[in-house]
C-alpha positions in Angstrom: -11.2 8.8 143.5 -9.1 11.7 144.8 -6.3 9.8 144.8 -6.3 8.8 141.8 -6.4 12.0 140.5 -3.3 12.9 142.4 -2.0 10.0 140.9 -2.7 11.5 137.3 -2.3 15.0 138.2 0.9 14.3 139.1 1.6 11.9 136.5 1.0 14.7 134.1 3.2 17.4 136.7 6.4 15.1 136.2 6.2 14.8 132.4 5.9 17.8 131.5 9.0 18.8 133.7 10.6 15.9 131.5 9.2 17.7 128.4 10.5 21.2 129.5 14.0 19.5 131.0 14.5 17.8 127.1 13.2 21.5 125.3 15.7 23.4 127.6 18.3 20.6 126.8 18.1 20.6 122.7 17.8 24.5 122.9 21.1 24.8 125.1 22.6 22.0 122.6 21.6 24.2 119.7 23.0 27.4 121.1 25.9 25.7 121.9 26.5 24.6 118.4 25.9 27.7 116.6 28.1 29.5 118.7 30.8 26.9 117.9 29.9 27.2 114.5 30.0 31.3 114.7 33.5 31.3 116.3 34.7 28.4 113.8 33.3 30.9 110.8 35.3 34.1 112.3 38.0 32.3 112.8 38.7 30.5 109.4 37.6 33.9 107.6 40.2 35.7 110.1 42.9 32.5 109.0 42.3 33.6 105.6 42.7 36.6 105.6 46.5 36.2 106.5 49.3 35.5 104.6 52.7 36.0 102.9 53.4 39.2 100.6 54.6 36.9 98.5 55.1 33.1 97.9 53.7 29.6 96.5 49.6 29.1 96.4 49.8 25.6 98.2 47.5 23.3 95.7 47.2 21.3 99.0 43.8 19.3 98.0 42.0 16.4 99.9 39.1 14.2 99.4 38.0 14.4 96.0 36.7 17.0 93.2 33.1 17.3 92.2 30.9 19.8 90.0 29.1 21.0 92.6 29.9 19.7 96.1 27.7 19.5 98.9 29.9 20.8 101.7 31.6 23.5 99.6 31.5 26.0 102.1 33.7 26.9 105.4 30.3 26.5 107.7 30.0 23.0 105.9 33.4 22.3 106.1 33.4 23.1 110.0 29.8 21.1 110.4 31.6 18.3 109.2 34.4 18.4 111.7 32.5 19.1 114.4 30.4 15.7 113.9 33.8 14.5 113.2 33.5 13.5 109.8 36.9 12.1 108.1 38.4 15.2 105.5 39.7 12.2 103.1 35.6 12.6 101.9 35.8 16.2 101.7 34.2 17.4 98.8 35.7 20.0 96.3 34.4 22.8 93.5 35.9 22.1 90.2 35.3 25.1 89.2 36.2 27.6 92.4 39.3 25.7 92.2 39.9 26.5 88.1 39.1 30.3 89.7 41.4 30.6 92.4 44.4 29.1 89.8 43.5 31.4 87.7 43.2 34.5 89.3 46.6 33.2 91.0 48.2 33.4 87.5 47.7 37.1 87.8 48.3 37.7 91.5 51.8 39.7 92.1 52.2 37.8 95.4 51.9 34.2 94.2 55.3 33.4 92.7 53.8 30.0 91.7 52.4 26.9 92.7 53.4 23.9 94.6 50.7 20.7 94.2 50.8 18.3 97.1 48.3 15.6 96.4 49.3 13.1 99.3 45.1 13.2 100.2 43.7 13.7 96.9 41.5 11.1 96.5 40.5 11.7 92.3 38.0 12.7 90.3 36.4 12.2 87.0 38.9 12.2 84.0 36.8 15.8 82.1 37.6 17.2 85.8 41.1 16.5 85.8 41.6 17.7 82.3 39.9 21.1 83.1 42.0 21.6 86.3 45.1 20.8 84.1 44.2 23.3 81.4 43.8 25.8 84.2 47.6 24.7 85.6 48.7 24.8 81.9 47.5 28.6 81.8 49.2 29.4 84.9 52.5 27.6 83.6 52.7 29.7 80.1 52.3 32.7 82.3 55.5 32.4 83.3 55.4 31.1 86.6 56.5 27.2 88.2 54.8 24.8 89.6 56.4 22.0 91.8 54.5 18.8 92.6 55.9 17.4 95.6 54.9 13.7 97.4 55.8 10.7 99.0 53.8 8.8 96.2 51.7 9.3 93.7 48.2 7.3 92.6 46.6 7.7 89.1 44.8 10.8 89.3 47.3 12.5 91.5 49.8 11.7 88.8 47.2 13.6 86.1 47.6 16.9 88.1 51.5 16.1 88.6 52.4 15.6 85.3 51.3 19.5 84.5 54.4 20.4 86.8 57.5 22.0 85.8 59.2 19.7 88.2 57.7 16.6 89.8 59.2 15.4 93.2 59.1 11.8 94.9 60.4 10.6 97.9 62.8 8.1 97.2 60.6 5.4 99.1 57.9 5.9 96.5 56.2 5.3 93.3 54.0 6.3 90.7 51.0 4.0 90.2 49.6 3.5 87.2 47.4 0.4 87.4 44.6 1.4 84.2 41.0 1.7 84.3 38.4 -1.1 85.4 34.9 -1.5 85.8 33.7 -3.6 89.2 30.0 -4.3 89.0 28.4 -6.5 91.9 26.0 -9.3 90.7 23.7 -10.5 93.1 21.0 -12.8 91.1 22.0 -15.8 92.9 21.6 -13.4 96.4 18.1 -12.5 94.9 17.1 -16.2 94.6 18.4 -17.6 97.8 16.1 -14.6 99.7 13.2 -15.8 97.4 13.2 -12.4 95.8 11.1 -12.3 92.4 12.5 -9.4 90.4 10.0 -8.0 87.6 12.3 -6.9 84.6 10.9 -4.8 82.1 13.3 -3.3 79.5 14.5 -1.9 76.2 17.8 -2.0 74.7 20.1 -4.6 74.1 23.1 -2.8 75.9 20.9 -1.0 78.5 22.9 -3.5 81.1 21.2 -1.3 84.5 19.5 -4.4 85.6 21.8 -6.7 84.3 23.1 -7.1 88.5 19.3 -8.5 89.1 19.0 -10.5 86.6 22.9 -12.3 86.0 25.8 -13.3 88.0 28.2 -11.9 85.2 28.6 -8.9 82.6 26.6 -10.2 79.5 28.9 -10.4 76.6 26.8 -7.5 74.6 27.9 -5.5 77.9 31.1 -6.6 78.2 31.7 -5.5 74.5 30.4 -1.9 74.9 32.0 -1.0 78.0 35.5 -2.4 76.6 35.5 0.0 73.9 34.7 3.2 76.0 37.2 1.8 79.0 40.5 1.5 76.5 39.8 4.9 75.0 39.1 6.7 78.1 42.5 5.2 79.1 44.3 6.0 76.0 43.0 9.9 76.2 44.7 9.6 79.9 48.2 8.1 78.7 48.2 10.6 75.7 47.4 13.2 78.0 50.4 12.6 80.4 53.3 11.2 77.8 52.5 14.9 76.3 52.9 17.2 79.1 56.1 14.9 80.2 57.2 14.8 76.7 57.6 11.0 76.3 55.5 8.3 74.6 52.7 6.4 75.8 54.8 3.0 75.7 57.9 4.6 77.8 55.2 6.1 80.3 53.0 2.9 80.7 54.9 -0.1 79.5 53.4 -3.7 78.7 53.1 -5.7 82.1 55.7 -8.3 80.9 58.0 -5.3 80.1 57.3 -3.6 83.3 58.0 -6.0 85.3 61.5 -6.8 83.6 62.2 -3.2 84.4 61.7 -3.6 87.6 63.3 -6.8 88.3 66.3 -5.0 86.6 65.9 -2.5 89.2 66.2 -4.4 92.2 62.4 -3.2 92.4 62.8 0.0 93.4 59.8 2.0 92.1 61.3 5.2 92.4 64.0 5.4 90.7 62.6 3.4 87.7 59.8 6.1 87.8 63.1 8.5 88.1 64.9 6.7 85.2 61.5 5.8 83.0 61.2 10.1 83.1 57.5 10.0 85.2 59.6 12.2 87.6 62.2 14.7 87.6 64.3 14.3 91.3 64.2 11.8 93.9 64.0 13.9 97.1 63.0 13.4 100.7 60.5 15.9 102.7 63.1 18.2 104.3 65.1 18.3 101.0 61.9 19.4 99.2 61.3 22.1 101.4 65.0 23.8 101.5 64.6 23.6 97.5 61.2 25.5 97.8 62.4 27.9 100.8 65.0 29.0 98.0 62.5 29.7 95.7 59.6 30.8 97.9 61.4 32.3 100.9 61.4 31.3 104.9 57.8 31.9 106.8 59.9 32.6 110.0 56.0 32.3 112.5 54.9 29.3 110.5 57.9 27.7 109.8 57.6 26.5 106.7 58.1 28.1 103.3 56.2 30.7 102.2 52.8 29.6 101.3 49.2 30.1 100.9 46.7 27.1 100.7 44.2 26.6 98.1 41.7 26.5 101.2 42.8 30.1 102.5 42.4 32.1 99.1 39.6 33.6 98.2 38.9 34.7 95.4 37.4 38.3 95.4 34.1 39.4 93.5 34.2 42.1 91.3 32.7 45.2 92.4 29.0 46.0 91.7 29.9 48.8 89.3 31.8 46.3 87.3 29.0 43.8 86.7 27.3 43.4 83.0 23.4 43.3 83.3 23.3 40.3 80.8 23.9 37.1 82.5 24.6 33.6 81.3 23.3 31.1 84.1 24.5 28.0 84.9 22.1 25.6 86.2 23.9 21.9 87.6 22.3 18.9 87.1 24.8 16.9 89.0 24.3 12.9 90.6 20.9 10.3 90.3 18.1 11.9 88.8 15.0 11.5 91.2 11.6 12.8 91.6 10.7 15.8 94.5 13.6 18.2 95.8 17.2 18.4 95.8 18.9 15.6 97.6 22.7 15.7 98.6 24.4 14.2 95.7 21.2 13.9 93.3 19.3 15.7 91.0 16.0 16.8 92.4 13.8 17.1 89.3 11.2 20.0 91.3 14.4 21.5 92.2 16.1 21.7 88.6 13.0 22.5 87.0 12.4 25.3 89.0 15.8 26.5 88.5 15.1 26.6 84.9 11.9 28.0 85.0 13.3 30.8 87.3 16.2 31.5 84.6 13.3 31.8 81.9 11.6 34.2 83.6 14.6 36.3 84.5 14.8 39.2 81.8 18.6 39.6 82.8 19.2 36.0 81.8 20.3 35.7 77.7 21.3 32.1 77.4 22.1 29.1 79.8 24.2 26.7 80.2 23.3 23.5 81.9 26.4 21.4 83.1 25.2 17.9 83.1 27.0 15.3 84.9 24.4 12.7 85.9 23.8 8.4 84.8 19.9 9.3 84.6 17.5 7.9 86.7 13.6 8.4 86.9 12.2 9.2 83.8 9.1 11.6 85.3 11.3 13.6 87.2 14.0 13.8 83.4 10.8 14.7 81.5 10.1 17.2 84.0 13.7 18.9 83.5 13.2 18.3 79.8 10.3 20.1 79.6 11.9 23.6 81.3 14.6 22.7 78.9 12.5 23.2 76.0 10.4 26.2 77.4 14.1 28.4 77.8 14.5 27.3 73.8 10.9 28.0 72.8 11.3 31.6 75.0 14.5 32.5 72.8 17.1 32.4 75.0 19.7 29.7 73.9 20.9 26.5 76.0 24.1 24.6 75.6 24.7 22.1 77.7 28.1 21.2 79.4 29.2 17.9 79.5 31.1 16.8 82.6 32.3 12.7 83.3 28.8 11.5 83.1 25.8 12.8 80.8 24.0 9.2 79.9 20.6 7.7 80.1 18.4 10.8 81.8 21.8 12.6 81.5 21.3 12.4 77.7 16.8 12.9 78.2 17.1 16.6 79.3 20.0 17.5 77.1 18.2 16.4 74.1 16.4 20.6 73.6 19.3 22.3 74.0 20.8 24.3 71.0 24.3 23.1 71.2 25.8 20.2 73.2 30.0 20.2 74.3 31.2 17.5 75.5 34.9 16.5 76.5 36.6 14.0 74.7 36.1 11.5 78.1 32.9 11.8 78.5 30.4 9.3 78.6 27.3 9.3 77.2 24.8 8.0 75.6 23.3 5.2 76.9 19.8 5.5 75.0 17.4 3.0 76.6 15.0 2.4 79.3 14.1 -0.1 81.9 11.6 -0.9 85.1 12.3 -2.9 87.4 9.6 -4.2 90.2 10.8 -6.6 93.4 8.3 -8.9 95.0 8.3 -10.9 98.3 5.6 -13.6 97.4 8.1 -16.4 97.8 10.4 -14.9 100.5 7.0 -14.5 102.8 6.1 -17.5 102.1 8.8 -19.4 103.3 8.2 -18.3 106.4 4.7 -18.9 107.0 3.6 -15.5 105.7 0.8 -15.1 103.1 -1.1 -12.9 101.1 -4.5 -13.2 100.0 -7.8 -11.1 99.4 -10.4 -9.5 96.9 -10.2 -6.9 94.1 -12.1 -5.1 91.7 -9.4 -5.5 88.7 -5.9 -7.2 88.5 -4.5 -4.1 88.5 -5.5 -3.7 92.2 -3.7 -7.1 93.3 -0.7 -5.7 91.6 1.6 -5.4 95.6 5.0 -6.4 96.6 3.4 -8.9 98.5 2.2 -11.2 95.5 3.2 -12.5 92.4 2.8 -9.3 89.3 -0.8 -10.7 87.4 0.4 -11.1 83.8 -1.9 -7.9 82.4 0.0 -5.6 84.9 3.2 -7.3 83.4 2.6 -7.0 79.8 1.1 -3.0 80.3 4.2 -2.6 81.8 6.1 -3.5 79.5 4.1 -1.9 76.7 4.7 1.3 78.8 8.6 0.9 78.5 8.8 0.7 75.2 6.6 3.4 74.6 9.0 5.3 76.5 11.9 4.4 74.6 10.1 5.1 71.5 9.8 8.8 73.3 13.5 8.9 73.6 14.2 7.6 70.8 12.1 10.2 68.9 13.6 13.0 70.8 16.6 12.2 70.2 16.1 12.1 66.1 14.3 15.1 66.4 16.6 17.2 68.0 19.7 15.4 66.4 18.0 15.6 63.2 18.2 12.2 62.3 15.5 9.5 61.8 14.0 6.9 64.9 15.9 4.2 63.1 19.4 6.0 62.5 19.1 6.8 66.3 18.2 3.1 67.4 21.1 1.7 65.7 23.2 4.1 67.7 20.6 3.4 71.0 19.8 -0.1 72.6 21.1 1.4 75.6 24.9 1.4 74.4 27.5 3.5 76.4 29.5 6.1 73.7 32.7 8.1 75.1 32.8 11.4 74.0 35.2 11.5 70.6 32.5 8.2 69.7 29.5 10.4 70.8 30.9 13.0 68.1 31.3 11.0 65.6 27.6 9.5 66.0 26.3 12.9 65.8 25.1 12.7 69.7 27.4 16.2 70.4 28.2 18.9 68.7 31.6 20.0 69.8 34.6 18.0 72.0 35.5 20.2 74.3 35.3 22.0 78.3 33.2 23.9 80.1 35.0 27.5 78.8 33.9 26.4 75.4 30.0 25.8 76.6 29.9 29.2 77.7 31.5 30.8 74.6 28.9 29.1 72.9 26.5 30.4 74.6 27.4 33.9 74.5 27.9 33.4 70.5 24.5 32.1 70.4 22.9 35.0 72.8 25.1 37.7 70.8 26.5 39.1 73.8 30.3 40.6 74.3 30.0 41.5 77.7 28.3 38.9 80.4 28.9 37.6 83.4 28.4 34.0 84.8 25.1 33.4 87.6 26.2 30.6 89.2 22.0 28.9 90.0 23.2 26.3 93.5 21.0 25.0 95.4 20.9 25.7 99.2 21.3 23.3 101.5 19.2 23.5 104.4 20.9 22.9 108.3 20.7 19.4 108.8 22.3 18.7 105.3 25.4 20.9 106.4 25.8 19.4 109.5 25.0 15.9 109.2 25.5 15.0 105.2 28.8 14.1 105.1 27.7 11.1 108.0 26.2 8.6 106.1 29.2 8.4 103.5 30.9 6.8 106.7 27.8 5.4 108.0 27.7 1.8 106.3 31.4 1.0 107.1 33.7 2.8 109.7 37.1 4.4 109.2 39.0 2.4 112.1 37.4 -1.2 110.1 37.9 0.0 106.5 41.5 1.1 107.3 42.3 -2.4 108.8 41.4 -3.9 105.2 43.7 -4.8 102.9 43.2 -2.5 99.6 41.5 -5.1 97.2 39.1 -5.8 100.1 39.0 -1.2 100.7 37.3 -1.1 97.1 35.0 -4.3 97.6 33.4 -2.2 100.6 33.2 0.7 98.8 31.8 -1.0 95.9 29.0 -2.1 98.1 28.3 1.2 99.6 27.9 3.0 96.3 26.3 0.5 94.1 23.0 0.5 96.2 22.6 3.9 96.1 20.2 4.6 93.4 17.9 1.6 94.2 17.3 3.2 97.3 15.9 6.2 95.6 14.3 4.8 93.0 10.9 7.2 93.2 9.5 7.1 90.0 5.8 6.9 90.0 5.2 4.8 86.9 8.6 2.0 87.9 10.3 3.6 84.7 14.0 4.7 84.7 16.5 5.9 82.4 19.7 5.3 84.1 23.4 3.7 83.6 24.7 1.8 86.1 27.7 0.6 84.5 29.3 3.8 83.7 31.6 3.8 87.0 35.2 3.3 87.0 38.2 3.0 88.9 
């Protein structure tokens, strides 16, 4: 007996010298870190604090440009290198980069600005047009800008376009390959795994579960989304011929004419892009830089022209003294709306709501502007949103909400209070409809020996994943979703003033761009976020405000290990050894999932637009 209590006593001696060896180990490891972290923070504020007396602000940006990003700090931007996480995914603020280009217009020691957009990876087309207002400002101020690179893709070629001068290398080009839509369609998929996919919908456009349910784009979807696609494209091409001051057909010919023109050109895409005017000077690297050490000056330690990057200039705040006690908040609802807390890259309806409620109840808060850029997604946690929506309105202080790329389905749900809606000519919106969507695994367990059976009180009880949907849960299902899109419907009339039936015929589910959202009476005003907040103010009679930016915070493990899973599904090393078409097929299956895998709603009901992605 004695011994085997030695036997356990010791037994329990040895693990917990394991226990305290792993403690000690994770502590150390965490020390470690956040002295890595503190040295990386001193020594990127020290970085930025130094540079030229005067010379170019280097637009040098990477990865791509979001509303609200979820690394868009310097301790999140050194988390993410420290895991080791690529930069091409590096997330940037639209609007602290509108800021810094603005308060460079003014700065005495930026003599102007030089865009180099060899990593830029894009963003939405509203984004681009906001940055390019804010270049546009900086232009008529009287000061250059240079875009310089060895090529240029689509949305680099937005930003270019605003320069003074536009540089290529003479090894380059200019693509401009149009907009597309590239849904996956996995109904066969579903069938072969024996997968039984419960559809319960409203809307004749509302083409969400169309990937379920088809193989294809369904001609009613196919119809919408063309109409939307060629405008968005034409606002793009009459964008650029007008800031390079040439029309649409000498800026994007017709294929059949493009290709003669290059033929004729021995295919060199550079110098047609030289000769067709998308560019002003065919130049190499070290030619670019002796042109802009002429105008910028020789940074004799760095050796390189004098610069400053976009990354290394802050922006100061204004002194206390200087701030107005009235404040105009600005609450983001930005990515997948889902039920609970803030997610990275979704809308957390607690989150949001509480973020509204909190701007109710401050007394220095006079209006608010909620920047929407969401495709929807659970209709509990949009009703919740809603709701706070409607509470600011009902308090007295006004709302306008701010349209970014994407404001459809749930996008559209908790804009429908507010007192004034701006949105820019590109976005989309819309999308009126409602859908739920239930998977089972009746068949796929059986067909390997596994089966379900049992007893219950009601059919409601046997309603599982693991059996086929009895046909009363089916048809109160159904009788639940289109109550719900009578609900939308009826908010929607209500605070569009128009009747249920004016609003269906607009409805089904159907995708609108912004000019067409206009014109239906969806949006009050085609324009950017400068003109939400002017609103506002006008609405809130205030002259004097400033701007309370409401963010959510993330908490530790979201700065250090968010950016991961982005890479997670598909390494860099394999997706660089892909050939391009085959690049965007593995992103395409990355992304697409996404919202399934969130899909939290409580009663299976979403509002939510799948289709509205492009590329």
């Amino acid at each position: 007996m004695q011994a085997l209590w030695r036997f356990i006593a010791s037994v329990f001696k040895w693990g917990w010298r394991i226990l305290n060896f792993i403690r000690n180990a994770v502590l150390n490891f965490a020390f470690i870190l956040f002295l890595l972290i503190g040295l990386g923070i001193y020594a990127q504020f020290q970085q930025s604090t130094i540079r030229p007396d005067t010379g170019a602000l280097l637009v040098n940006l990477s990865g791509t440009i979001v509303d609200t990003p979820s690394s868009d700090s310097k301790l999140r931007q050194l988390g993410q290198e420290l895991i080791g996480g690529n930069k091409d995914v590096q997330e940037n603020s639209l609007f602290e980069i509108v800021k810094q280009i603005r308060y460079a217009k003014d700065d005495p020691q930026i003599k102007g600005i030089v865009l180099s957009l060899n990593n830029f990876l894009g963003a939405d087309q509203p984004s681009l047009r906001y940055i390019g207002k804010a270049l546009k400002e900086f232009r008529d101020a009287g000061k250059p800008i240079y875009a310089i690179g060895d090529s240029y893709t689509q949305s680099q070629y937005f930003l270019a376009s605003f320069a003074n001068k536009i540089y290529l290398s003479p090894q380059g080009s200019v693509t401009l390959q149009g907009i597309a839509t590239n849904n996956l369609y996995y109904k066969s998929l579903l069938e072969k795994l024996k997968v039984t996919t419960n559809i319960f919908r409203v809307g004749t456009y509302k083409s969400a579960v169309e990937p379920m349910i088809r193989d294809d784009m369904s001609p009613e979807a196919r119809k919408a989304d063309s109409r939307w696609l060629n405008t968005l494209w034409s606002n793009y091409l009459t964008d650029v011929a007008a800031n390079r001051n040439i029309s649409t057909a000498e800026l994007y010919p017709d294929m059949d004419q493009l290709l003669k023109q290059l033929k004729a050109n021995d295919g060199d895409t550079a110098s047609l892009a030289l000769k067709n005017k998308l560019v002003d000077q065919l130049a190499s690297r070290p030619s670019v830089e002796k042109q802009m050490t002429e105008f910028f000056g020789w940074d004799e330690k760095n050796k390189n022209f004098n610069l400053t990057s976009i990354y290394n200039y802050p922006v100061p705040e204004p002194e206390n003294k200087d701030l107005e006690p009235s404040e105009i908040a600005v609450v983001f609802a930005v990515g997948a709306i889902v039920d609970g807390p803030e997610m990275p890259g979704m809308v957390g309806g607690d989150t949001t709501a509480k973020q509204l409620r909190d701007a109710r109840l401050n007394k220095n808060v006079k209006a608010i502007v909620l920047r929407v850029n969401s495709p929807g997604g659970s209709v509990s946690a949009s009703e919740l949103i809603r709701t706070e929506v409607q509470a600011l309105k009902d308090e007295g202080k006004p709302v306008v909400v701010s349209m970014g790329g994407l404001a459809a389905s749930g996008g559209y749900w908790i804009s429908t209070p507010a007192d004034y809606i701006v949105a820019s000519p590109s976005t989309l919106t819309g999308s009126i409809g409602i859908f739920g969507v239930i998977n089972t695994f009746e068949n796929s367990l059986g067909a390997i020996g596994v089966h379900t059976d049992g007893v219950s009180t009601s059919p409601l009880a046997e309603a599982t994943i693991t059996k086929a949907l009895p046909e009363q849960f089916s048809q109160m299902m159904q009788l639940t979703i289109e109550r719900g899109y009578k609900t939308f419907i009826n908010l929607v009339a209500k605070s569009r003033n128009k009747t249920p039936e004016q609003v269906d015929s607009i409805a089904q589910g159907r995708v609108w761009i912004g000019s067409d959202a206009k014109n239906n009476g969806l949006v009050d005003e085609l324009g950017d976020f400068d003109d939400a907040v002017k609103k506002a103010a006008e609405l809130a009679k205030l002259d004097k405000y400033q701007i309370n930016w409401i963010r959510g915070e993330p908490t530790l493990s979201e700065i250090l290990f968010g950016q991961v899973s982005v890479q997670s599904m598909l390494p860099d090393a394999v997706s660089a050894l892909l050939p391009a078409p085959l690049r965007q097929v593995a992103s395409d299956i990355q992304k697409q999932p996404g919202f399934f895998n969130n899909m939290n709603d409580p009663g299976h009901r979403y509002i939510y637009c799948l289709s509205c992605s492009y590329n």
